[in-house]
Legacy VTK file of the C-alpha trace (Angstrom):
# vtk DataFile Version 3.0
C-alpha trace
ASCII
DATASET POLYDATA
POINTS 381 float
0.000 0.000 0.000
1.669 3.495 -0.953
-1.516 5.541 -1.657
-1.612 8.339 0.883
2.073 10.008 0.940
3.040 13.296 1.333
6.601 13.223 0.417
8.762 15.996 1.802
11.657 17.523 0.207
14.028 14.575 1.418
12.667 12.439 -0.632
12.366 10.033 2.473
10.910 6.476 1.886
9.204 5.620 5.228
6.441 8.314 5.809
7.870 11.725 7.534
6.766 11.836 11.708
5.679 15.507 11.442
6.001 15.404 15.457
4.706 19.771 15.878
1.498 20.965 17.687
1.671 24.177 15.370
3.130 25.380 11.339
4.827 28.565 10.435
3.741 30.693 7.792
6.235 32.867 5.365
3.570 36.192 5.325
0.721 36.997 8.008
-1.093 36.897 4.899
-0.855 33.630 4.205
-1.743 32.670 8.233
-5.052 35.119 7.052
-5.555 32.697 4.351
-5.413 29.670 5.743
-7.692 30.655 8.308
-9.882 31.869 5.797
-9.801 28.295 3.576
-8.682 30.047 0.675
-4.824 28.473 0.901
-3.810 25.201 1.227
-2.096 24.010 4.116
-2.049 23.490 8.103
-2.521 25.531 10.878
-2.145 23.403 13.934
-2.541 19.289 14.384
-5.503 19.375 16.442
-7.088 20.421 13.317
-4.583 18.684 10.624
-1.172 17.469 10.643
0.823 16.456 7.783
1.281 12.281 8.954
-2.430 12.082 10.048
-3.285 12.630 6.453
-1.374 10.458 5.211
-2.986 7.657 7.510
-6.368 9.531 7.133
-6.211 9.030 3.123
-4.037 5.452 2.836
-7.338 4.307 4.948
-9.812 5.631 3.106
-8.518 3.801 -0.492
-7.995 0.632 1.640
-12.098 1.120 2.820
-12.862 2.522 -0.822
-14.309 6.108 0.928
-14.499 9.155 -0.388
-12.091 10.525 2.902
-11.564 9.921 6.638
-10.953 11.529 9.736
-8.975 10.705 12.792
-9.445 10.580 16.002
-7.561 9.536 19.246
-9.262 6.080 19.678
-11.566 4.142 18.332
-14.166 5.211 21.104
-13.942 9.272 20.058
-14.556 7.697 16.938
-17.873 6.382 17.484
-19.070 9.589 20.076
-18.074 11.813 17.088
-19.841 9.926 14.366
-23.173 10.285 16.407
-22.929 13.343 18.237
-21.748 15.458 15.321
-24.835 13.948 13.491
-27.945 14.240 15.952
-29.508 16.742 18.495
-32.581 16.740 21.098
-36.033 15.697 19.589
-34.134 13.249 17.062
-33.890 9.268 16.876
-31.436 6.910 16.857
-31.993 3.234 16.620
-29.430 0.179 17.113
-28.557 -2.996 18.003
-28.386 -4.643 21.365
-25.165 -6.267 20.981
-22.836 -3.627 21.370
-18.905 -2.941 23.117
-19.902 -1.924 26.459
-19.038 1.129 26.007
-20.747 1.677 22.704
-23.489 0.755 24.953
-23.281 3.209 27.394
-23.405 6.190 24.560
-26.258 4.229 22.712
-28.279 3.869 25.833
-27.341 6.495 28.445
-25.411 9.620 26.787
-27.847 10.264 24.390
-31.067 9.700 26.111
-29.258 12.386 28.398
-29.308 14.805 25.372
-32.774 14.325 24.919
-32.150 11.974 22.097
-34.728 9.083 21.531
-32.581 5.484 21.336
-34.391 1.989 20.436
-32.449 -0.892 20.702
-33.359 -4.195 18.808
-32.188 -7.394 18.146
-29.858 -6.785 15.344
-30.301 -9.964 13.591
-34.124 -10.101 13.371
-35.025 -7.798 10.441
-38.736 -7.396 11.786
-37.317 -5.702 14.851
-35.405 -3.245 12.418
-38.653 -2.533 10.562
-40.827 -2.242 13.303
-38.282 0.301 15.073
-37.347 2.065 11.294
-41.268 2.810 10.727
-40.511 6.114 11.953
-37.962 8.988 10.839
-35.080 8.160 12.393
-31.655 10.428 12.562
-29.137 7.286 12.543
-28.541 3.566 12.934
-25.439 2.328 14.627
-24.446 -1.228 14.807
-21.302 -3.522 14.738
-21.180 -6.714 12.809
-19.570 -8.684 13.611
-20.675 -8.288 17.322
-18.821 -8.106 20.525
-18.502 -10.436 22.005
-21.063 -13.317 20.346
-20.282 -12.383 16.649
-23.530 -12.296 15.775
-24.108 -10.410 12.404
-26.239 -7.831 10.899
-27.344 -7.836 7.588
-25.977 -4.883 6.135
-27.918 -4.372 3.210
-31.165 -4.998 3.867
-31.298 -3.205 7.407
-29.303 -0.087 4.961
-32.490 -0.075 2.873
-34.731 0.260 5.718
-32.765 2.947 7.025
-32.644 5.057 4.548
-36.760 4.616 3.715
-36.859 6.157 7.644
-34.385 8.887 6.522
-31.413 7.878 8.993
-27.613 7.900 8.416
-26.127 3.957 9.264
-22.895 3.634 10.700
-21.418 0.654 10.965
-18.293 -0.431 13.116
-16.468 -2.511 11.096
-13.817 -3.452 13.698
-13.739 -7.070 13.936
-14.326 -7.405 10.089
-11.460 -5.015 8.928
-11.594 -3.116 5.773
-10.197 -6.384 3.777
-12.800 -8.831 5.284
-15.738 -6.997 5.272
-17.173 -3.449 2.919
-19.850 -2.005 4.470
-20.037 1.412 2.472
-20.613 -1.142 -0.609
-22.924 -2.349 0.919
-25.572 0.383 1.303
-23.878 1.904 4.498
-23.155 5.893 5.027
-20.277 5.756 7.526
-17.896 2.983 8.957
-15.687 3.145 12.267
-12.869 1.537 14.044
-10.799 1.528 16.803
-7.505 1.649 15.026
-6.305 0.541 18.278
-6.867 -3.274 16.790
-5.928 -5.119 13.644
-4.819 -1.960 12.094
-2.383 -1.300 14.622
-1.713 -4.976 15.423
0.630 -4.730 17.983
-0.646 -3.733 20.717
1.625 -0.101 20.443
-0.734 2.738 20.296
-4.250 4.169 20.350
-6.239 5.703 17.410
-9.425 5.749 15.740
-11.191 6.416 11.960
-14.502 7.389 10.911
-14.871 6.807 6.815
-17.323 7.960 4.679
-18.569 10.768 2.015
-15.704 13.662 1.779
-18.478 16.126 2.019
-20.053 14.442 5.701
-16.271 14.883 6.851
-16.093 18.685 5.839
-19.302 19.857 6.610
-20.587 17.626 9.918
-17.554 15.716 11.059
-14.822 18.257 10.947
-16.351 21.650 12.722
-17.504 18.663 15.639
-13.744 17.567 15.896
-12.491 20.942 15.433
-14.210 22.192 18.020
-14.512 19.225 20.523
-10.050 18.051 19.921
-10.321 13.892 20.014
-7.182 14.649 17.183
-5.155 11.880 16.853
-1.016 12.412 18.178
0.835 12.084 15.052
3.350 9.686 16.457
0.348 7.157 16.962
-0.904 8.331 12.995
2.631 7.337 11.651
2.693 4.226 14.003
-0.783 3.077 12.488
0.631 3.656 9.084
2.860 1.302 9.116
-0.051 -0.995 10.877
-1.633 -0.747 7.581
1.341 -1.816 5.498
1.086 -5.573 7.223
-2.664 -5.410 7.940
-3.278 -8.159 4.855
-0.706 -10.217 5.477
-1.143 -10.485 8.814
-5.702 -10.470 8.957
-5.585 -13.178 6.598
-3.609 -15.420 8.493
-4.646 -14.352 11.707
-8.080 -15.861 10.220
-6.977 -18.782 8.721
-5.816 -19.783 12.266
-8.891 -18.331 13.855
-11.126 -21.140 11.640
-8.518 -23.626 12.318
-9.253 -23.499 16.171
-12.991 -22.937 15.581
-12.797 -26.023 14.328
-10.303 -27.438 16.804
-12.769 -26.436 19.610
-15.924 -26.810 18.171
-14.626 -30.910 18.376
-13.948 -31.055 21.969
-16.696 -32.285 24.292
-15.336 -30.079 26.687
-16.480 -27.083 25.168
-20.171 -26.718 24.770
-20.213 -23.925 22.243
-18.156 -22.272 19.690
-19.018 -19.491 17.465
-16.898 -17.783 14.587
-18.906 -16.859 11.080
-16.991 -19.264 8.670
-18.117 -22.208 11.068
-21.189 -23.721 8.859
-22.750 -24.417 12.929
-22.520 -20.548 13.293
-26.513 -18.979 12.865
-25.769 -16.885 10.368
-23.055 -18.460 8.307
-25.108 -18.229 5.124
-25.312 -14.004 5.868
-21.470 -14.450 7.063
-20.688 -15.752 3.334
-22.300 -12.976 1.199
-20.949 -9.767 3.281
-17.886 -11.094 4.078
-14.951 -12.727 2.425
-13.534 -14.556 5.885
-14.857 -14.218 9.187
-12.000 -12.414 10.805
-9.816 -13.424 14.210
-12.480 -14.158 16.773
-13.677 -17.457 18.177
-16.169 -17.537 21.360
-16.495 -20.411 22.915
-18.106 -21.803 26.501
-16.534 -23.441 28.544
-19.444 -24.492 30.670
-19.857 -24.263 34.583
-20.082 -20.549 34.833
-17.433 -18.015 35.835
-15.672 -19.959 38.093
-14.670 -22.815 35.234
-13.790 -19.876 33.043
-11.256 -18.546 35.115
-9.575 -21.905 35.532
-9.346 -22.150 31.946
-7.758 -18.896 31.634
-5.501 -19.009 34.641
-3.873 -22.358 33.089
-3.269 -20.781 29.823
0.646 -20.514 29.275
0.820 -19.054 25.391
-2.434 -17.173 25.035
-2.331 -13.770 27.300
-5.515 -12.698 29.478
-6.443 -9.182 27.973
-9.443 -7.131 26.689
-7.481 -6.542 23.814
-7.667 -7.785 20.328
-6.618 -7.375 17.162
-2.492 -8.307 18.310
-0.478 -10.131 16.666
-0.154 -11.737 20.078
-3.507 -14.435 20.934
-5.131 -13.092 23.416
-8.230 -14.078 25.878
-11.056 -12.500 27.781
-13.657 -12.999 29.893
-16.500 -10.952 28.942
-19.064 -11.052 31.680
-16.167 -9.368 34.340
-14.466 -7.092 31.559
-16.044 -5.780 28.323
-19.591 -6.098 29.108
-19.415 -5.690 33.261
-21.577 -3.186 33.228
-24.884 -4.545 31.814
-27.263 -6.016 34.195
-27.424 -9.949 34.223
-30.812 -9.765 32.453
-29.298 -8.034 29.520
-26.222 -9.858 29.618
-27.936 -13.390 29.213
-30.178 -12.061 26.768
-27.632 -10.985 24.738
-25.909 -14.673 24.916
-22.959 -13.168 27.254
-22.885 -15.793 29.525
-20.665 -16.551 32.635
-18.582 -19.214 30.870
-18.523 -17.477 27.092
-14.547 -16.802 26.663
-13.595 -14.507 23.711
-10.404 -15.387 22.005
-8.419 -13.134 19.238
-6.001 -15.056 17.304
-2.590 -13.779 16.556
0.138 -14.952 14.547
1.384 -18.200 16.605
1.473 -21.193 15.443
-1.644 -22.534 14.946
-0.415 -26.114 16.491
1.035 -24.107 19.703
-2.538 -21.670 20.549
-4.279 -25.692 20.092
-1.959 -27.249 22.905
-2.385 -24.592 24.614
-6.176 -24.150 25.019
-6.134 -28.171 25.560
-4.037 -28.549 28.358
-5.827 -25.349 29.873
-9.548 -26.576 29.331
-7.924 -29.801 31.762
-8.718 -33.706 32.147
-11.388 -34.848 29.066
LINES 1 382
381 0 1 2 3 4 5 6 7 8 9 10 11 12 13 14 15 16 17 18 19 20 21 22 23 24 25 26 27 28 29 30 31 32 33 34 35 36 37 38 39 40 41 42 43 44 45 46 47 48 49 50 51 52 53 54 55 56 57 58 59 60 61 62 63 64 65 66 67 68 69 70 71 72 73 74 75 76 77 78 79 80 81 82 83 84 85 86 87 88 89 90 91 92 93 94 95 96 97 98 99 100 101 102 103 104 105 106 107 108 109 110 111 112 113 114 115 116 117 118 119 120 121 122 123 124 125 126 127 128 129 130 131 132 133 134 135 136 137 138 139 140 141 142 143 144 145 146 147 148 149 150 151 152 153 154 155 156 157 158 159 160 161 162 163 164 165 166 167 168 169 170 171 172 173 174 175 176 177 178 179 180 181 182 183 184 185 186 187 188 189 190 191 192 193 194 195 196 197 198 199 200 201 202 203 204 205 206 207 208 209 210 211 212 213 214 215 216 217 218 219 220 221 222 223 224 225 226 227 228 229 230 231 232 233 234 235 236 237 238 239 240 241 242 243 244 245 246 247 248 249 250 251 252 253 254 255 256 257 258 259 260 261 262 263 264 265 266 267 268 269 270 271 272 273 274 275 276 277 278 279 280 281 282 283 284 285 286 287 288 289 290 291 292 293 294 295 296 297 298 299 300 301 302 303 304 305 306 307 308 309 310 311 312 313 314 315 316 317 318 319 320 321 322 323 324 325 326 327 328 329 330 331 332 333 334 335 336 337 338 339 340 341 342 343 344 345 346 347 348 349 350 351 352 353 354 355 356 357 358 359 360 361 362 363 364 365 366 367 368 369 370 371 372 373 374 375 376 377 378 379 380
């Protein structure tokens, strides 16, 4: 990938670190102008720097969007994407599996704001056009979701949408840009927590939001502007060179991901496993025609409630316990005491977040080493 360079006059080959809060000017005219938007150029990197455009636009032609903007994670991404977009009196529906903290803007900052919220079950389609019979402002949901990797269909709830007049935003994290389009496939805007696969090793924090050039200069930008989640351009030329390995490294993060799917789903000791290209998986069928693999997640139970979870974990040697994924490094977590602590117990086992559900991100092991490891951990057969 070499799209997105702004060379200097060095004629450097790795992307130029333009490590300044602020940019000189040769005449107090051209400051004026700049200002003004009549000249090219940057004024200070809360509101542009030099190396978060270049990771701005080499995302955007990896997504196949018009443009993108930055932000400092992944979460300023998705507050920015609906609270540059809505206001009191409007609508916003989504689904009910969400990041926890996805859920907490969904269902409690917003409502705060006056702002109307319906959750629904994201996979039921009659729930999305019960909920979409009325003008709506936006849709947010994640496919696949965290942590049960249930999925959304796209299109069809993109259709309904846009009948009911709302934006859809879709975060795209677990999918990637090279698993997974969802601006071809009838959505407005996509996020991610760069923070993940695009960063993929666990370095540095960051965020996108990707979608129409004129939504990011005429709703996105004054709300950024104005509000400062700007990403540090040390973490914008770190995530650059995330995205020169991010193929090579989600594709065979995945191909290991299916291989313990399959590894798991074949142990008697573990009552459920879930990953989209297992043909067991609910919506496998939906999985095929959005997506062209079904990224580095596995959930499994492990039956027996918390307490047998955290045995499993705690005798894990390779994989790492963290609530991170995306690393090149496997790592584990327990969702009910992490992630999703927050929701009630009600909500949590509606959702399919039970006390024993494990969520696993595959890294770039060997694929023989992450099996030994989760057998010796899940104990006697």
């Amino acid at each position: 990938m070499q799209g997105g360079s702004l060379r200097s006059g060095f004629g450097e080959n790795a992307e130029a670190l333009f490590l300044t809060s602020g940019f000189r000017y040769r005449r107090a005219e051209d400051a004026a102008d700049r200002f003004a938007d009549r000249q090219d150029g940057f004024v200070y990197s809360r509101l542009g720097n030099p190396t978060v455009r270049m990771f701005e636009q080499r995302l955007a032609l990896m997504e196949g969007a018009e443009d993108a903007a930055a932000t400092a994670t992944g979460m300023a991404a998705v507050h920015a994407s609906l609270l540059s977009l809505v206001q009191t009196g409007d609508r916003v529906v989504g689904a009910r599996v969400l990041f926890g903290s996805c859920h907490y803007i969904l269902a409690e900052l917003l409502p705060r704001y006056g702002v109307e919220v319906v959750l629904v079950d994201g996979r039921d389609l009659d729930q999305w056009a019960e909920a979409l019979a009325r003008p709506t402002k936006a849709v947010f949901f994640e496919t696949p979701g965290n942590p049960t990797l249930e999925l959304i269909d796209i299109r069809a709830v993109s259709e309904l949408a846009h009948r009911a007049g709302a934006l859809v935003i879709v975060d795209n994290v677990f999918a990637t840009p090279l698993l997974q389009q969802p601006l071809q496939l009838g959505a407005d805007l996509v996020v991610y927590s760069a923070t993940k696969h695009i960063d993929g090793q666990g370095r540095c924090l960051g965020g996108a939001i990707l979608g129409p050039a004129a939504h990011r200069k005429d709703v996105l930008q004054p709300f950024l502007k104005h509000t400062g989640p700007s990403l540090s351009p040390f973490n914008a030329w770190v995530l650059l060179k995330g995205l020169e390995t991010l193929d090579l490294r989600v594709r065979e993060q995945t191909r290991s991901a299916v291989a313990l799917a399959r590894f798991l789903e074949e142990d008697p000791r573990v009552p459920l496993v879930l990953h989209p290209d297992l043909p067991s998986h609910p919506q496998h069928g939906l999985a095929k025609r959005q997506m062209s693999g079904g990224g580095s997640l596995v959930a499994f139970r492990v039956g027996d409630g918390q307490k047998r979870a955290f045995e499993v974990l705690n005798r894990l040697r390779l994989i790492a316990i963290s609530n991170n994924l995306g690393d090149a490094k496997s790592l584990i977590t327990h969702p009910t005491t992490t992630t999703h602590q927050r929701l009630p117990d009600a909500e949590r086992a509606a959702l399919g977040i039970t006390d024993d559900l494990l969520r696993l991100s595959v890294g770039l092991e060997d694929p023989q080493d992450l099996m030994a490891d989760l057998d010796q951990a899940l104990g006697p057969r």
